[in-house]
C-alpha positions as CSV (number, residue, x, y, z in Angstrom):
1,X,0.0,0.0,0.0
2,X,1.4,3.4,-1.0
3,X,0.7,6.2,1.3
4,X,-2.9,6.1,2.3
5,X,-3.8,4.7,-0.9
6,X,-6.4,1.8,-0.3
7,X,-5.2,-0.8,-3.5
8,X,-6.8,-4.4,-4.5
9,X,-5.0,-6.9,-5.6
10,X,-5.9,-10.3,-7.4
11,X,-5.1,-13.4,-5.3
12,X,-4.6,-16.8,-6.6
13,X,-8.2,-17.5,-6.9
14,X,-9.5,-14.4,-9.2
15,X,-11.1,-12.5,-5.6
16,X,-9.7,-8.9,-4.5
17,X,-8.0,-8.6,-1.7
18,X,-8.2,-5.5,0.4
19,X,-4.7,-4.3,1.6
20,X,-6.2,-1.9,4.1
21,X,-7.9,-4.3,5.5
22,X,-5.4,-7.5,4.9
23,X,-2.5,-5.8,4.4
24,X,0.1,-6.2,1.4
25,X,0.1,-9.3,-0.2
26,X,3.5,-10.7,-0.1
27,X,2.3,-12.8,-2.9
28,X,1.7,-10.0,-5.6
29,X,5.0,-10.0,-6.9
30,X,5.6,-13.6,-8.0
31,X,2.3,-13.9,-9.9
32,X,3.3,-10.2,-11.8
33,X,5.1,-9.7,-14.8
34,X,8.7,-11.9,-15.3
35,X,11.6,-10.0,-13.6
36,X,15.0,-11.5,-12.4
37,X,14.8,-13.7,-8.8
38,X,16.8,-10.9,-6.9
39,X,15.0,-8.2,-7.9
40,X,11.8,-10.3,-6.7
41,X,13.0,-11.4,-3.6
42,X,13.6,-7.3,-3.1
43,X,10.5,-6.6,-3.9
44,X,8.9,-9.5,-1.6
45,X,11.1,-8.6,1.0
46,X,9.9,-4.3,0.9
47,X,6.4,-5.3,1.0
48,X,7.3,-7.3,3.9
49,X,8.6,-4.8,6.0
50,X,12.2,-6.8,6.0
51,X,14.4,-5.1,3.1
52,X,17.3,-3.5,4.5
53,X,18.5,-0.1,3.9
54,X,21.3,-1.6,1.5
55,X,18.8,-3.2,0.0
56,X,16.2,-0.5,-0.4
57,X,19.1,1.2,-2.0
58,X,19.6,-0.8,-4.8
59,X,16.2,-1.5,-5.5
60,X,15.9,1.3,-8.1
61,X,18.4,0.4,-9.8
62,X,17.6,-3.2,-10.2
63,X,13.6,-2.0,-11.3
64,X,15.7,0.2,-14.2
65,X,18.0,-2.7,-15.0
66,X,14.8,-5.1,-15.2
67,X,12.5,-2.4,-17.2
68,X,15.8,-2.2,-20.0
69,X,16.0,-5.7,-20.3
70,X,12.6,-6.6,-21.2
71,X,12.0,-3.4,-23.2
72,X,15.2,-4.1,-25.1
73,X,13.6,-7.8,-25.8
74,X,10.2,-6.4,-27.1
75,X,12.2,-3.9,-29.4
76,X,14.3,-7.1,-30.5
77,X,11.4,-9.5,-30.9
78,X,9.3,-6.4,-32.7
79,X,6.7,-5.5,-30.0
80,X,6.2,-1.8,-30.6
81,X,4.4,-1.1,-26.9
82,X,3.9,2.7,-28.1
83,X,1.3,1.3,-31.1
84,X,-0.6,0.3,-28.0
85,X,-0.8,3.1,-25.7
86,X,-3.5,5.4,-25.6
């Protein structure tokens, strides 16, 4: 949950679940897009409360570094994402 921000999330079974009510679901991140294991176990670890502040550091990088990557294998495979925005 960002903020005050009250966010849903899908769980396993298709259902919301209410974060300011259940709290984050530590869950969310390995049933989202593909990203490396480190930057997933970051991730996993913030919304946990238990990423350290060496960690927490790095984390922005590692989201850029991950973005690149599958952005540079669209481009390479010929997915033109901008065709699709609107």
């Amino acid at each position: 949950m960002i903020g005050s921000a009250r966010c849903l999330t899908s769980s396993a079974d298709g259902g919301g679940r209410d974060e300011a009510q259940h709290g984050p679901d530590p869950d969310h991140a390995r049933r989202s897009l593909p990203r490396p294991d480190d930057l997933t176990e970051a991730v996993v670890a913030r919304e946990t409360g238990t990423l350290d502040a060496a960690g927490a550091a790095r984390l922005p990088g590692m989201v850029t570094a991950a973005v690149a990557e599958v952005v540079a294998r669209q481009v390479a495979t010929g997915i033109d994402a901008s065709a699709t925005a609107s």
